[in-house]
Steps between C-alpha positions, in 0.01 A plus 500: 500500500671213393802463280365464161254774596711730584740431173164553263430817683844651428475344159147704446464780699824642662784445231595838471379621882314758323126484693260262223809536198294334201563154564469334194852503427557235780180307436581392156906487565612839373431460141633832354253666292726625227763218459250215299571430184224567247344187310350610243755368217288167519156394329323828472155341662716260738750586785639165672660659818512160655591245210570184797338288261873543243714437794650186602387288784742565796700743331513881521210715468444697196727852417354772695379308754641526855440478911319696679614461882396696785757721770510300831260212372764230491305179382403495150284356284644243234361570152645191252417420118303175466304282281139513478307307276747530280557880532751679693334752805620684778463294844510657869549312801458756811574412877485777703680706273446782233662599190366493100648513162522817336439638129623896484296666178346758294125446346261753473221383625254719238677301258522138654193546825492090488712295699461099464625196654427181716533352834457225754535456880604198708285659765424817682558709846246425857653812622527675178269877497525760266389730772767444770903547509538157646273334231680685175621176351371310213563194308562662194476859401546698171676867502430805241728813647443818326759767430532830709329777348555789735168678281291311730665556818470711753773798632581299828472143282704673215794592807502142601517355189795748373671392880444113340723601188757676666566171779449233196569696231123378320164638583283173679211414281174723536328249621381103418219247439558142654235219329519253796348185594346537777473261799162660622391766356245486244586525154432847382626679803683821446729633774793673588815373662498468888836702454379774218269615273711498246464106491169443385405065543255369223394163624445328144472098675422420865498166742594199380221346251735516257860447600674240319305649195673746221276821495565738215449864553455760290488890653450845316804660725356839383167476618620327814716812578223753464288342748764402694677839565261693279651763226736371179773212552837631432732279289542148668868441655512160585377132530482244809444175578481387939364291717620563870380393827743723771224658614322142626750247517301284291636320163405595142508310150453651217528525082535768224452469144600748249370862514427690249358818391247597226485789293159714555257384236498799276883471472482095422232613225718759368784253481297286370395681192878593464577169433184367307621869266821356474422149384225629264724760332514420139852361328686749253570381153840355462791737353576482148805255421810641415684368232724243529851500569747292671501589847788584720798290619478479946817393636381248804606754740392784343199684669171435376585174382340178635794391737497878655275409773582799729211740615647849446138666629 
């Protein structure tokens, strides 16, 4: 086993050199299932998670947004802010290397099952395979993690997960779905990782027909989950972006857009009618004038008046 193999394999199977520890920690770059902030303060029927389009061409990425690198995989991939057609996306330029960009969270996914967002390819993998250890690269991938929810583990699984907390101090994620691109594989194909089952690869794009082409998807995470690993989704923990080619040596180009996620369409209704209530409520008369008198003397520094422009909230 080569190098790079060998550094994947710690990275997804023997982390902890516990015999098969739930690997989904490594594969998706330890996000912590209980350290996400929730995002649920924005547009009720509208979570932007991955607002690239408001940042800045070659400037920082957005708050919340950071690397995701991978122990003893030294080269990686170079995510930059460009232009687009006039909008700002999320490019990847891959060359024999592997890392993403990562968005720790909270959604439930009863409440928001839709994830959104667009992509494009430069071009994809000859040695790329779903199936294989050596082939598990792609040209661009997108992560869901889901929190740990030790209700749906195991005794033994529950014991390696608690051994998890107690090295890192956060339970790994339960598991995660990865929406890929695939270089051969048809689209539609459901699999797990080569290095766990608690990976599960949705091939939403495959081959090369359309690289150089913005594709937008649009993926009922909820649904996705109960096929995938069957049972309910616990809450989601975390967002990714990647495109890596360790695996193959090859080289990788790739773009995000924004990604967002949609409110379940009884709750959009609801909020909806919330609003249309609102707008419609009728006015109340106006109060009854008081009688005139002269009013008050304000000092200009005097709170209340018009040159006190402090906010004492």
């Amino acid at each position: 086993m080569n190098k790079r193999g060998r550094a994947r394999r710690f990275c997804a199977g023997k982390l902890f050199k516990l015999p098969k520890f739930p690997a989904a920690c490594c594969a998706v770059g330890f996000f912590v299932a209980c350290a996400g902030p929730s995002v649920g303060a924005q547009s009720p029927d509208a979570l932007r998670v991955g607002a690239f389009s408001e940042a800045r061409p070659g400037k920082a990425f957005p708050d919340s947004w950071a690397a995701l690198t991978f122990e003893k995989i030294p080269r990686h991939t170079e995510y930059t802010l460009e232009e687009d057609a006039g909008v700002v996306v999320v490019k990847a330029d891959s060359r024999a290397s592997s890392s993403g960009m990562r968005r720790e969270i909270r959604i439930d996914p009863k409440m928001y099952p839709r994830v959104e967002w667009r992509w494009k390819i430069g071009n994809v993998l000859e040695r790329g395979d779903v199936t294989r250890k050596s082939g598990d690269d792609y040209p661009a991938r997108l992560y869901i993690t889901f929190a740990y929810d030790g209700s749906k583990l195991g005794l033994l699984e529950r014991a390696k997960y608690k051994t998890a907390r107690l090295i890192y101090g956060r339970y790994p994620p339960l598991g995660a779905l990865n929406y890929i691109w695939a270089s051969r594989s048809p689209a539609g194909t459901l699999a797990p990782n080569p290095y766990t089952a608690r990976v599960q690869m949705l091939a939403l794009q495959s081959g090369a027909e359309k690289a150089g082409q913005w594709v937008s998807e649009s993926r009922n995470i909820y649904e996705d989950y109960r096929r995938a690993f069957g049972g309910e989704p616990p809450m989601i923990s975390g967002v990714a972006v990647m495109t890596d080619t360790d695996n193959t040596g090859e080289s990788a180009t790739a773009w995000f857009g924004d990604i967002v996620f949609k409110a379940a369409e009884k709750n959009a209704a609801e909020n909806s009618a919330g609003n249309s209530a609102k707008n419609s409520a009728p006015i109340p008369p106006p109060l009854p004038s008081a009688p005139a008198t002269n009013p008050p003397t304000l000092s200009p520094s005097a709170p209340g008046s018009a040159a006190d422009t402090r906010d004492d909230r």
